[in-house]
N, CA and C atoms of all chains as a GROMACS GRO file, in nm:
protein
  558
    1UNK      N    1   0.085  -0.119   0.000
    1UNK     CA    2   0.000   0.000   0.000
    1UNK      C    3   0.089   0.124   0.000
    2UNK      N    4   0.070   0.220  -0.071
    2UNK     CA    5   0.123   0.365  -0.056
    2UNK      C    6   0.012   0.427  -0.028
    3UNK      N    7   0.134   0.560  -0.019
    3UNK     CA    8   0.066   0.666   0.030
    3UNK      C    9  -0.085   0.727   0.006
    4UNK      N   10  -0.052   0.704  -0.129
    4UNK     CA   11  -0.238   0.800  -0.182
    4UNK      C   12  -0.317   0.693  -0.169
    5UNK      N   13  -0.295   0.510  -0.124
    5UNK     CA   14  -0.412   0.420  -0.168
    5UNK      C   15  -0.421   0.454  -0.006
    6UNK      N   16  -0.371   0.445   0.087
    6UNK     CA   17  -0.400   0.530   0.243
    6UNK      C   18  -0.460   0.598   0.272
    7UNK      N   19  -0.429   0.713   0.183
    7UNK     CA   20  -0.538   0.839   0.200
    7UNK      C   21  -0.703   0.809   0.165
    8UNK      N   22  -0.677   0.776   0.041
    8UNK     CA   23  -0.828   0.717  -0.033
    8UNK      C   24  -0.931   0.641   0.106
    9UNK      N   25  -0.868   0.534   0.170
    9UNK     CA   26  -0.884   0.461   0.228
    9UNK      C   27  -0.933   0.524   0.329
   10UNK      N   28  -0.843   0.647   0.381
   10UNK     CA   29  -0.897   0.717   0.467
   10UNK      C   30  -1.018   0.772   0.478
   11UNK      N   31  -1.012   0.884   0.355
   11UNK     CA   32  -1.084   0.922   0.308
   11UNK      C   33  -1.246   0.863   0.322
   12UNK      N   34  -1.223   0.782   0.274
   12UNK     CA   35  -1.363   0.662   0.236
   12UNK      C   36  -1.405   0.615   0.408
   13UNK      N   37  -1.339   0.573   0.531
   13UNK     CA   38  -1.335   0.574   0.614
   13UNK      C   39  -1.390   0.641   0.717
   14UNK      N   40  -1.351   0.762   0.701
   14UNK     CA   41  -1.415   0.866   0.783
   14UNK      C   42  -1.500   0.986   0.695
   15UNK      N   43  -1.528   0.964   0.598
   15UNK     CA   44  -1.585   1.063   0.499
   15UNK      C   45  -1.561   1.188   0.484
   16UNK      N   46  -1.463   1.184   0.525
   16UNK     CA   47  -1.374   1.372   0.489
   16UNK      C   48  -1.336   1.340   0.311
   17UNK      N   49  -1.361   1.480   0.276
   17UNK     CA   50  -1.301   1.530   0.145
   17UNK      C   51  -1.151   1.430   0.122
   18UNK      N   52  -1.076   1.333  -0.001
   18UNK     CA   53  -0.973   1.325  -0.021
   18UNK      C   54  -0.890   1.414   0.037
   19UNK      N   55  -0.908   1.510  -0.039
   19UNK     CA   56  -0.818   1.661  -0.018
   19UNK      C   57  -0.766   1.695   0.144
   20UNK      N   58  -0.875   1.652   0.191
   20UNK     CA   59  -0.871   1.677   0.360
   20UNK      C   60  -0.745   1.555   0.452
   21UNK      N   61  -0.842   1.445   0.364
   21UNK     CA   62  -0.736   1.329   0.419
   21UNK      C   63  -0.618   1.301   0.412
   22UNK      N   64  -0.556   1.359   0.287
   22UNK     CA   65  -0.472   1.398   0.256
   22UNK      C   66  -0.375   1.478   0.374
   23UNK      N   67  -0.373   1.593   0.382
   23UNK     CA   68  -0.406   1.713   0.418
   23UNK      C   69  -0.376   1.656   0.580
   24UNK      N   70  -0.475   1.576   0.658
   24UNK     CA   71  -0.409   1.507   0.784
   24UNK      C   72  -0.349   1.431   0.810
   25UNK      N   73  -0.306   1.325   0.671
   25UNK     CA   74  -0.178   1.236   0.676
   25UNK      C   75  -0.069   1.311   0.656
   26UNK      N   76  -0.044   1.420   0.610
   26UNK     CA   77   0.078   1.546   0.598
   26UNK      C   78   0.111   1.577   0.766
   27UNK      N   79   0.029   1.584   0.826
   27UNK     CA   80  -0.016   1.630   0.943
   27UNK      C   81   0.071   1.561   1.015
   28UNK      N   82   0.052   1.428   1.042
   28UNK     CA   83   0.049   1.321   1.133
   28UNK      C   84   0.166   1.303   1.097
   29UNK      N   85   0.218   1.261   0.958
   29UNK     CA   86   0.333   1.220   0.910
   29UNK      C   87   0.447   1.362   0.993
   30UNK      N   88   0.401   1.439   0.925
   30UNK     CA   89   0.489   1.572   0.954
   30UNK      C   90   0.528   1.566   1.145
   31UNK      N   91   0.439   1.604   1.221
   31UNK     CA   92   0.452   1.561   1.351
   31UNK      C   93   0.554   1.449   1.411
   32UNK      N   94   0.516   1.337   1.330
   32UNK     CA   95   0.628   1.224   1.381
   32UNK      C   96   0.778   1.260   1.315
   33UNK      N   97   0.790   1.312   1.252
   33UNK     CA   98   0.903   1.348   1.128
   33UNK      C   99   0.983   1.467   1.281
   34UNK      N  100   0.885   1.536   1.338
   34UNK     CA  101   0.965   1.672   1.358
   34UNK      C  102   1.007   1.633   1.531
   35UNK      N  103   0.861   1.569   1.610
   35UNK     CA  104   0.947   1.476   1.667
   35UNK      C  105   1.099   1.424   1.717
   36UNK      N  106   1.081   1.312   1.585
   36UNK     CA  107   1.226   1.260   1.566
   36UNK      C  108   1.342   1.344   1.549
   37UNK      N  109   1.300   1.463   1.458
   37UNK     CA  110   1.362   1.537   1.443
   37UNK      C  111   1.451   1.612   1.547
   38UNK      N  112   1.364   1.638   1.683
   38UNK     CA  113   1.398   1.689   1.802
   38UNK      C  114   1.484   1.606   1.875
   39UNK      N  115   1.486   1.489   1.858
   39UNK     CA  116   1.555   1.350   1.964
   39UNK      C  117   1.464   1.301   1.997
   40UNK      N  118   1.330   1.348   1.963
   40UNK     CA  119   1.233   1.253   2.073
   40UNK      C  120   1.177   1.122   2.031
   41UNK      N  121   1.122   1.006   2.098
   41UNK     CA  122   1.106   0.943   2.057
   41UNK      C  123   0.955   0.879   2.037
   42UNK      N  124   0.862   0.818   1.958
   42UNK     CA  125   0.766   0.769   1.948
   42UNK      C  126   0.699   0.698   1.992
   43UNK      N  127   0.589   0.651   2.048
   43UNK     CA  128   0.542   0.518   2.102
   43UNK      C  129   0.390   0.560   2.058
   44UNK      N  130   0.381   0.455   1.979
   44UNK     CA  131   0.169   0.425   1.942
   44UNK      C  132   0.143   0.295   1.972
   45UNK      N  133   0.090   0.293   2.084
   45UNK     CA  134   0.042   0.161   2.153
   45UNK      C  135  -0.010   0.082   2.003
   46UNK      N  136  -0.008  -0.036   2.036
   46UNK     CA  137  -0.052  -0.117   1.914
   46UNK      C  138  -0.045  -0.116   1.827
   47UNK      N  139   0.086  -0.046   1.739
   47UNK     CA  140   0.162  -0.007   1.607
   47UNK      C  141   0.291  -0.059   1.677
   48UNK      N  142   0.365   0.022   1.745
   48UNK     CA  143   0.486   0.031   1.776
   48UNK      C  144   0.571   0.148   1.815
   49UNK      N  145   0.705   0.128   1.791
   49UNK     CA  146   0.762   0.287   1.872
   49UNK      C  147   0.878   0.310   1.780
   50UNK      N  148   0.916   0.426   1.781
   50UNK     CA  149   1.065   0.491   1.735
   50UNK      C  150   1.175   0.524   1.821
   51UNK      N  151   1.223   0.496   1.788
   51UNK     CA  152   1.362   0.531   1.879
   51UNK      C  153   1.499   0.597   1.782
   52UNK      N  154   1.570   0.739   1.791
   52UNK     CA  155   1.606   0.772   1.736
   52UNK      C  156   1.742   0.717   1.782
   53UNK      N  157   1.847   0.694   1.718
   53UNK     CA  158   2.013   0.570   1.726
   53UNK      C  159   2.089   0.683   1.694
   54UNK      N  160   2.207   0.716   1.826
   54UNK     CA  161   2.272   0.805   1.797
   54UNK      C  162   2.441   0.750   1.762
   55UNK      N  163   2.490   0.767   1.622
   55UNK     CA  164   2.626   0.670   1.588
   55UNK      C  165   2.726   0.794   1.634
   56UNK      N  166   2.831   0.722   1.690
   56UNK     CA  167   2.945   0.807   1.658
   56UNK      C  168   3.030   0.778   1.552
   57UNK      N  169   3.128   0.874   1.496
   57UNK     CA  170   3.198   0.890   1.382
   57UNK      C  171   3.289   0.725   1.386
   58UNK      N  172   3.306   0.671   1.252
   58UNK     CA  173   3.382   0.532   1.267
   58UNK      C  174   3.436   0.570   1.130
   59UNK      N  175   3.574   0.456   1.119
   59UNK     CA  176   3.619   0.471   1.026
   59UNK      C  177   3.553   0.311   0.907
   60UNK      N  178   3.493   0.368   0.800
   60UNK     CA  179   3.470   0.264   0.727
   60UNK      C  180   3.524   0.257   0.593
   61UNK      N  181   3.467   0.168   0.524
   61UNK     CA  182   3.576   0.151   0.342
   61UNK      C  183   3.491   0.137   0.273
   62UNK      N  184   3.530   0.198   0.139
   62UNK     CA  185   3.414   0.219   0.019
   62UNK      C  186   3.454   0.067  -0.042
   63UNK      N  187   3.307  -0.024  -0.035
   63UNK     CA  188   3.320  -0.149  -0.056
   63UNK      C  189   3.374  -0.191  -0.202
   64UNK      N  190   3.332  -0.081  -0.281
   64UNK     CA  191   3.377  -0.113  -0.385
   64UNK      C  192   3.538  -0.068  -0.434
   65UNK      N  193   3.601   0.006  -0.393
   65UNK     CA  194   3.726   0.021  -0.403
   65UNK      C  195   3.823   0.002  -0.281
   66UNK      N  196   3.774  -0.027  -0.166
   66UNK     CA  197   3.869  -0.052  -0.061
   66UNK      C  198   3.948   0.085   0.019
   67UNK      N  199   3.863   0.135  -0.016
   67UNK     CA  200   3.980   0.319   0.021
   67UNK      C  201   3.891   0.314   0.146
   68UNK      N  202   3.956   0.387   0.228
   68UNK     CA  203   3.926   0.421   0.316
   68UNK      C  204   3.855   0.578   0.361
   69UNK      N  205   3.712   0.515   0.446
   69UNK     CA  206   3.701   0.690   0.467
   69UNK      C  207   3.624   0.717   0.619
   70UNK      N  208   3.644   0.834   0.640
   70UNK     CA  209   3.574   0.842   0.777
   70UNK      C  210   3.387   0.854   0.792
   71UNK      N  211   3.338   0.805   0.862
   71UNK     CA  212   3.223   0.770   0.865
   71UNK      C  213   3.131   0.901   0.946
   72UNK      N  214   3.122   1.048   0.926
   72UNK     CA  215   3.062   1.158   1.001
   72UNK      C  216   2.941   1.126   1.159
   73UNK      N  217   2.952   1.141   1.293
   73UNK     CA  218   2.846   1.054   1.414
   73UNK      C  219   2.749   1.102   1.278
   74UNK      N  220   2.638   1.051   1.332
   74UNK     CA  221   2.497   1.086   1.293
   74UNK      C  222   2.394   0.978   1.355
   75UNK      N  223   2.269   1.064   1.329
   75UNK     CA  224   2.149   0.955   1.403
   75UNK      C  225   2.074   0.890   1.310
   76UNK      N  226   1.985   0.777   1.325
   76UNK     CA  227   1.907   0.690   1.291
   76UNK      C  228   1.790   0.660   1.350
   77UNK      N  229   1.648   0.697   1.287
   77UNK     CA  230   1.552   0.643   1.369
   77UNK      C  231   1.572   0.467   1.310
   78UNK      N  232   1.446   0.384   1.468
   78UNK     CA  233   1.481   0.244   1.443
   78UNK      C  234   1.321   0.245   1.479
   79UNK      N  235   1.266   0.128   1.425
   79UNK     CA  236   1.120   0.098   1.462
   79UNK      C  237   1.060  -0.015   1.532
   80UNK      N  238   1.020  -0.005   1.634
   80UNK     CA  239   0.984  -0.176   1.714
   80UNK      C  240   0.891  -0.166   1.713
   81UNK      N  241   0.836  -0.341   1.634
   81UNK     CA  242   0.726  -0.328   1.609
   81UNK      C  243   0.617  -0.376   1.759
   82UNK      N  244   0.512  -0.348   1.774
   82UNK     CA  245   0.404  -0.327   1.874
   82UNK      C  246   0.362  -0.474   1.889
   83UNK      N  247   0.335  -0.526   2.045
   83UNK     CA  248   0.324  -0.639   2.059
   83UNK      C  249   0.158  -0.667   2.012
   84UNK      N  250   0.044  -0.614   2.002
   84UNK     CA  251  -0.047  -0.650   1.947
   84UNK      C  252  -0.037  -0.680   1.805
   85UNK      N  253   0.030  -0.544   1.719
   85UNK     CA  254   0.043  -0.566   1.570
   85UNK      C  255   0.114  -0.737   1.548
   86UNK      N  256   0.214  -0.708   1.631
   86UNK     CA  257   0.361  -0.863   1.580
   86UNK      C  258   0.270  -0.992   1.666
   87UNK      N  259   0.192  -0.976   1.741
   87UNK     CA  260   0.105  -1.112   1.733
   87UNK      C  261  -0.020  -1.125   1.650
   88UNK      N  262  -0.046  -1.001   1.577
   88UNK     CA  263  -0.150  -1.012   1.475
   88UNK      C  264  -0.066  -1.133   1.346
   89UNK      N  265   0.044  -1.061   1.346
   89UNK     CA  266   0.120  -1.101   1.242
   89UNK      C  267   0.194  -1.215   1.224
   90UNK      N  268   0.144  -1.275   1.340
   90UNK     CA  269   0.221  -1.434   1.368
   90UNK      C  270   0.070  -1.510   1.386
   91UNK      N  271  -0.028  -1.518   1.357
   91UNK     CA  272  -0.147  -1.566   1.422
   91UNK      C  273  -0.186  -1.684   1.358
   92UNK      N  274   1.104   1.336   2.644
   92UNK     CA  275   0.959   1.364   2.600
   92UNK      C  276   0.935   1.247   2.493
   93UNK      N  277   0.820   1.209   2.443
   93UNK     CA  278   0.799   1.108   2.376
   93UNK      C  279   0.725   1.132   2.358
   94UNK      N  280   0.624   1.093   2.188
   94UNK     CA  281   0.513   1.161   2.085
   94UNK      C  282   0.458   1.036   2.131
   95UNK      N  283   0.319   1.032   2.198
   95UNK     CA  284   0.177   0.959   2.178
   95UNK      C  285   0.094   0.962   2.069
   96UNK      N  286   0.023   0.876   2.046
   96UNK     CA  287  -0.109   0.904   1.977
   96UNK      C  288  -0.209   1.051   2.003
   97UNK      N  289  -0.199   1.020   2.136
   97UNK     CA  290  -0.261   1.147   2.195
   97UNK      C  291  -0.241   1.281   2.154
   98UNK      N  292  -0.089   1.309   2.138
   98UNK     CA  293  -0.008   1.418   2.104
   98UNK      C  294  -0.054   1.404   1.931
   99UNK      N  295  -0.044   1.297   1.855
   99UNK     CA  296  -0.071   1.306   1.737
   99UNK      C  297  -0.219   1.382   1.704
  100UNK      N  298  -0.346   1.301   1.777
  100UNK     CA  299  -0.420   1.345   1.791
  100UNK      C  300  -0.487   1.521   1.808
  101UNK      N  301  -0.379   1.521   1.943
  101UNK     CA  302  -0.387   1.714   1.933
  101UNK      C  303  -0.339   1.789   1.816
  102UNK      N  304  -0.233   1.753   1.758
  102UNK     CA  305  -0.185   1.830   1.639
  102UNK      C  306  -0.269   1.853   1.539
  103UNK      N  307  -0.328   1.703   1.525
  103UNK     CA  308  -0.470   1.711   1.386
  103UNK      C  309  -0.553   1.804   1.426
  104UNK      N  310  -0.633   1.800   1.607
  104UNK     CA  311  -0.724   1.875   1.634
  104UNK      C  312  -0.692   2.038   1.589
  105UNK      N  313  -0.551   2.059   1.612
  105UNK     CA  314  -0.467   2.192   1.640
  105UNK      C  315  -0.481   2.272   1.468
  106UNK      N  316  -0.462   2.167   1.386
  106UNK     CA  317  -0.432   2.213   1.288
  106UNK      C  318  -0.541   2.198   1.155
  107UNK      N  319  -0.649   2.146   1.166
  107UNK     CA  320  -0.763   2.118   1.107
  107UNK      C  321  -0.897   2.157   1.154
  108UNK      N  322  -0.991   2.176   1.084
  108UNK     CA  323  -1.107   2.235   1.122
  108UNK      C  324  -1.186   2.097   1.159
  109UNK      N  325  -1.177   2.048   1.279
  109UNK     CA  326  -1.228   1.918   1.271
  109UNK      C  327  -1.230   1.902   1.435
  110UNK      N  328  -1.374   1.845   1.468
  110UNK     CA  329  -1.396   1.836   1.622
  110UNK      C  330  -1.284   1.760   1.697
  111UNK      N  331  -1.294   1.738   1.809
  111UNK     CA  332  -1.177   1.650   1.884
  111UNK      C  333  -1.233   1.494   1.883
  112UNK      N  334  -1.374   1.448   1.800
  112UNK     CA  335  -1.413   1.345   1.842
  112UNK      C  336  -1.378   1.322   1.665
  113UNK      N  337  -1.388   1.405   1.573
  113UNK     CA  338  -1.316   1.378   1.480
  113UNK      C  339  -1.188   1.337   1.436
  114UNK      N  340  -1.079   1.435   1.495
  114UNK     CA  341  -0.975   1.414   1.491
  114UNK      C  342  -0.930   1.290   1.555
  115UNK      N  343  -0.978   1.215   1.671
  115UNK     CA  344  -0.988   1.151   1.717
  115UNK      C  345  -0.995   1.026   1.638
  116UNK      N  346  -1.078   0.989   1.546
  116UNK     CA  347  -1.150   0.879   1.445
  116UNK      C  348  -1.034   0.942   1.340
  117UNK      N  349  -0.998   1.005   1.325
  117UNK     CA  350  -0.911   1.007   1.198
  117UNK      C  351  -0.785   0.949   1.224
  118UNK      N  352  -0.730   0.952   1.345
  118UNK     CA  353  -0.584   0.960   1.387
  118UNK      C  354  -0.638   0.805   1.389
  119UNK      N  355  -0.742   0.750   1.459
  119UNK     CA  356  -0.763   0.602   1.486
  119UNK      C  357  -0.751   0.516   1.366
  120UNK      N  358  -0.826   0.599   1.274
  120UNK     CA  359  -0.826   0.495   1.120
  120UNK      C  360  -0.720   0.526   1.042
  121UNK      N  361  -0.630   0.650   1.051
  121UNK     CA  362  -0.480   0.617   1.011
  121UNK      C  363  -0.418   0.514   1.043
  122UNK      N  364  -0.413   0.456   1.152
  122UNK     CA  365  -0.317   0.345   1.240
  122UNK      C  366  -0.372   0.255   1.187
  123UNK      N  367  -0.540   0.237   1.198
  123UNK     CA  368  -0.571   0.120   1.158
  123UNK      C  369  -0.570   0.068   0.997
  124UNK      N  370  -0.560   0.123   0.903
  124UNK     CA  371  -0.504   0.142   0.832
  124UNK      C  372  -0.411   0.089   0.758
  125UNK      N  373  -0.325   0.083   0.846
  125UNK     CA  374  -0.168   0.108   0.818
  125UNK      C  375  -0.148   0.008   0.903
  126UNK      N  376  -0.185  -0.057   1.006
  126UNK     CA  377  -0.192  -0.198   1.112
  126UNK      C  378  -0.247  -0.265   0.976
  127UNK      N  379  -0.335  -0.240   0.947
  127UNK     CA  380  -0.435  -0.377   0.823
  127UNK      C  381  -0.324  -0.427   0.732
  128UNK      N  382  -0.257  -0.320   0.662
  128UNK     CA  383  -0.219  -0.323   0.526
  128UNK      C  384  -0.115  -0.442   0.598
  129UNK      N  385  -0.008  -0.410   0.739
  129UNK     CA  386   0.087  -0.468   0.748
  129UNK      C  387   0.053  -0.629   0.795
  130UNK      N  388  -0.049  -0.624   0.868
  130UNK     CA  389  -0.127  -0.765   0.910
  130UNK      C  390  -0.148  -0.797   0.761
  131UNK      N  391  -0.186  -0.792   0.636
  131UNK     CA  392  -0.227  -0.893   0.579
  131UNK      C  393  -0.065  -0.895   0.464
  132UNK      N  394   0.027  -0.908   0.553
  132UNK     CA  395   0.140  -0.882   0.499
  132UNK      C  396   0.197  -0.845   0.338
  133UNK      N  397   0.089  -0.736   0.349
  133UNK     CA  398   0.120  -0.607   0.240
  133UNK      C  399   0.236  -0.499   0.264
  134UNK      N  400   0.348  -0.447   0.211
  134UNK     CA  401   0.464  -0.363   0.242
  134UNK      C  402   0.357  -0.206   0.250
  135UNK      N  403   0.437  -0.107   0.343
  135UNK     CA  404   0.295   0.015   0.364
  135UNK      C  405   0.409   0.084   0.322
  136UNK      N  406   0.418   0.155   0.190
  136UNK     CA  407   0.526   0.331   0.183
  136UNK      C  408   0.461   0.431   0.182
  137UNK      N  409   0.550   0.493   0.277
  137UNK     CA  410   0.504   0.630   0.304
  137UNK      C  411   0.586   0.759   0.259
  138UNK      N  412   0.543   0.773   0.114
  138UNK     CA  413   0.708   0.867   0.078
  138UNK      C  414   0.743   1.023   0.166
  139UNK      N  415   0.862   0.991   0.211
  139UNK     CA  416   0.882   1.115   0.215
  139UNK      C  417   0.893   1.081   0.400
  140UNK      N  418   0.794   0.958   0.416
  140UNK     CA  419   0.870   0.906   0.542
  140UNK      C  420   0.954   0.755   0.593
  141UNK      N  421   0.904   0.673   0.500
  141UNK     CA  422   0.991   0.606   0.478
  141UNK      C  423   0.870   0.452   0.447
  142UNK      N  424   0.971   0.312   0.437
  142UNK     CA  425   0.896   0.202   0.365
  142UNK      C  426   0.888   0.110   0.511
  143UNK      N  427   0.750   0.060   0.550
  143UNK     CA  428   0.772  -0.075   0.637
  143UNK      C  429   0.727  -0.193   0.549
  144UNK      N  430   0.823  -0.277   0.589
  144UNK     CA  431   0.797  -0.402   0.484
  144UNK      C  432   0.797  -0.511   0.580
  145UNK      N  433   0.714  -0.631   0.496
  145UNK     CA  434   0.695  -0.743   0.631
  145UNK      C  435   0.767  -0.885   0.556
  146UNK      N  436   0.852  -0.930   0.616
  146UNK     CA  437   0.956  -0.993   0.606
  146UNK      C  438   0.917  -1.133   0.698
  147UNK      N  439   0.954  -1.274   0.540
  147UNK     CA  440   0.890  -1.374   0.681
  147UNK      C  441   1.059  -1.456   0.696
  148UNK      N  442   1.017  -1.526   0.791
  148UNK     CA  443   1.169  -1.526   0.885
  148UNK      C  444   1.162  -1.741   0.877
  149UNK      N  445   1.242  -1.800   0.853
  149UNK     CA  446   1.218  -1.951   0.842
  149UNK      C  447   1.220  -1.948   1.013
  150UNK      N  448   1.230  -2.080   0.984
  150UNK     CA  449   1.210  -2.155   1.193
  150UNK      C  450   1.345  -2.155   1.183
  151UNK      N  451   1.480  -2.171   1.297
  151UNK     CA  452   1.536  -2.178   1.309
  151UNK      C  453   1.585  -2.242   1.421
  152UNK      N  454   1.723  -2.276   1.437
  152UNK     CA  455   1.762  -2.307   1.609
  152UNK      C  456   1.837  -2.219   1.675
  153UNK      N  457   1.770  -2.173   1.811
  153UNK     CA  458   1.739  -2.069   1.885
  153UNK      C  459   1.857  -2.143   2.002
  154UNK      N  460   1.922  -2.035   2.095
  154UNK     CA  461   1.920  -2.118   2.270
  154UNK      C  462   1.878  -1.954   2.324
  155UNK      N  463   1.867  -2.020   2.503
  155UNK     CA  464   1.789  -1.919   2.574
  155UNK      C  465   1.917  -1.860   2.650
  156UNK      N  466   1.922  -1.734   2.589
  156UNK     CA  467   2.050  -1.666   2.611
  156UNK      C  468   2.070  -1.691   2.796
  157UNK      N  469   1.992  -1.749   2.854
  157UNK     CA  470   2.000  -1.762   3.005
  157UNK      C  471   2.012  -1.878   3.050
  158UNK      N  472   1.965  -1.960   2.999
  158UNK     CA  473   2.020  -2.105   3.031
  158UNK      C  474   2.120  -2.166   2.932
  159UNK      N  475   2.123  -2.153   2.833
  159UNK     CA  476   2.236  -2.209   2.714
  159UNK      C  477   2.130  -2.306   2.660
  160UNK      N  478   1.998  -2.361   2.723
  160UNK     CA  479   1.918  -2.433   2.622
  160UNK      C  480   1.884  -2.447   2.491
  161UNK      N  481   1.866  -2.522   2.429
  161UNK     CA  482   1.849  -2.515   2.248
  161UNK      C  483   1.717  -2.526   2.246
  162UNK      N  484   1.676  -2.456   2.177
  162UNK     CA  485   1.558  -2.488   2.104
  162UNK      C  486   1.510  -2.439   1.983
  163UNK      N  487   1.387  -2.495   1.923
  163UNK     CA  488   1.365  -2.394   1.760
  163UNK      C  489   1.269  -2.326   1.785
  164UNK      N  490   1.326  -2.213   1.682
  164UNK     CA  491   1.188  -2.096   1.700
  164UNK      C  492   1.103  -2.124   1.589
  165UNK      N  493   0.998  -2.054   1.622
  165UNK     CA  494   0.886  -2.076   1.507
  165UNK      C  495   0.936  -1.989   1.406
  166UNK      N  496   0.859  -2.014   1.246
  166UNK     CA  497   0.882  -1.936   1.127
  166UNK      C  498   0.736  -1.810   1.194
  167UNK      N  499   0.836  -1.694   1.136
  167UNK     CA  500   0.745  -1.621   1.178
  167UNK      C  501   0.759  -1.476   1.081
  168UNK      N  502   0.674  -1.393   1.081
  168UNK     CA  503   0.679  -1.262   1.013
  168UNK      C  504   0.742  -1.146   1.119
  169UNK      N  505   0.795  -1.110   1.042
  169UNK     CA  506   0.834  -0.948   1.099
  169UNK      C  507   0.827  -0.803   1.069
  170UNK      N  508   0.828  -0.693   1.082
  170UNK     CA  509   0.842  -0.556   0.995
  170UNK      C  510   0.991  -0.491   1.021
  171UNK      N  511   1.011  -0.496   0.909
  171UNK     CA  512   1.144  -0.363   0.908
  171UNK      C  513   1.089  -0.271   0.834
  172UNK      N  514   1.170  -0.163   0.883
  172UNK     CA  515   1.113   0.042   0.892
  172UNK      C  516   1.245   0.068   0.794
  173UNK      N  517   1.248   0.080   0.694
  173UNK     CA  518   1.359   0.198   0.629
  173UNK      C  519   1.342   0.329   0.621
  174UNK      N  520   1.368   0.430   0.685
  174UNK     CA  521   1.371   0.556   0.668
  174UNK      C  522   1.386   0.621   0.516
  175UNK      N  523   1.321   0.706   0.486
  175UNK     CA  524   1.339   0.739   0.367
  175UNK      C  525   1.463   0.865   0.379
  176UNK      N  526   1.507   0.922   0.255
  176UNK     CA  527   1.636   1.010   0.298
  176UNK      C  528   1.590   1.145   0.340
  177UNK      N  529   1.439   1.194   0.302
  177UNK     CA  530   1.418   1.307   0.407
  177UNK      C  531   1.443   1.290   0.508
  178UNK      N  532   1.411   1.153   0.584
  178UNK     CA  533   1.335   1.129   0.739
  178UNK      C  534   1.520   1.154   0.793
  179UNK      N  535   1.553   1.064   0.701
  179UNK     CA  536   1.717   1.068   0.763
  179UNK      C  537   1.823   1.221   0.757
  180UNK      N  538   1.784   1.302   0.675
  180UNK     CA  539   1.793   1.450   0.670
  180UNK      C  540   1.761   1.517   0.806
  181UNK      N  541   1.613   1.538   0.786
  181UNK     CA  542   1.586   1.602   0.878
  181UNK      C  543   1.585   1.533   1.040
  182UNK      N  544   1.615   1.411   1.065
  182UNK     CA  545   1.649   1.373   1.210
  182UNK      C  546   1.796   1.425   1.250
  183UNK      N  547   1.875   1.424   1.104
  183UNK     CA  548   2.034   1.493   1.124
  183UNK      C  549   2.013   1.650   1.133
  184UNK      N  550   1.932   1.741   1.108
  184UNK     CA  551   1.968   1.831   1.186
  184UNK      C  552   1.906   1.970   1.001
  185UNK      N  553   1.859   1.845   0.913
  185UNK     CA  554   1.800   1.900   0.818
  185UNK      C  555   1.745   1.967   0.780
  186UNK      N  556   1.676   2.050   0.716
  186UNK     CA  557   1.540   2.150   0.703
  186UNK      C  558   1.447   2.032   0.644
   0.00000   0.00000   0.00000
């Protein structure tokens, strides 16, 4: 499923305008985005949670030529999935 | 600090012309949604935030990191989250 068959879905769901549904998946999406953005981290009961992974700088090698280069820290969100969803999904 | 549903919830209320019992049902049938697609192990992308895909896993042999016991695990499904390169932008410090 993508994005716009989501919205539709939505849409059809709660009977708001496309345009609208749209419009609050920007919303929602955007929120979790800015969030993370901050360091903070996520939790939606019965989906799952985010956790943003903070790397420090390492030295790694460009696999394809073997050179060497330094790896800049940076962060990573990570996603665990929700114990209702992951026993839906084993059932 | 940590983002709830709840908090998701207020933002929709905050930012849409839409009651709190609305916003409410919207934020609910987003998740659910997006729970369905991944339960009937359909991949859900969300551009611009990234792809969860559901990945099935064979049975394998397991031990219990606490006793050293062996045993097999069941074949089972899982989700992995790839960030898309906005998400990974703007968590680094991006516009």
């Amino acid at each position: 499923m993508n994005k716009s068959e989501l919205i539709a879905a939505l849409a059809q769901n709660t009977e708001l305008p496309v345009r609208e549904a749209g419009a609050v998946t920007g919303t929602i999406l955007e929120a979790m985005t800015a969030a993370m953005a901050r360091g903070e981290n996520i939790e939606i009961r019965g989906f799952g949670s985010f956790v943003v992974k903070d790397y420090d700088s390492y030295h790694g090698r460009n696999p394809k030529t073997g050179e060497k280069i330094s790896v800049p820290p940076k962060k990573m969100p990570f996603f665990k999935v929700g114990k209702e969803l992951r026993e839906k999904l084993n059932r | 600090m940590t983002l709830t549903k709840a908090d998701l919830i207020q933002e929709v209320y905050k930012k849409h012309d839409l009651s709190k019992a609305q916003a409410t049902a919207v934020v609910e049938n987003f998740l659910g949604i997006a729970k369905h697609s991944l339960q009937e192990g359909e991949d859900l992308l969300l551009s611009g935030f990234g792809k969860f895909s559901v990945k099935q896993k064979n049975s394998r042999r397991g031990r219990n990191p606490q006793t050293g016991e062996e045993l097999m695990l069941a074949p089972r499904r899982v989700i992995t989250f790839k960030p898309s390169g906005l998400l990974r932008h703007r968590v680094n410090g991006g516009e």
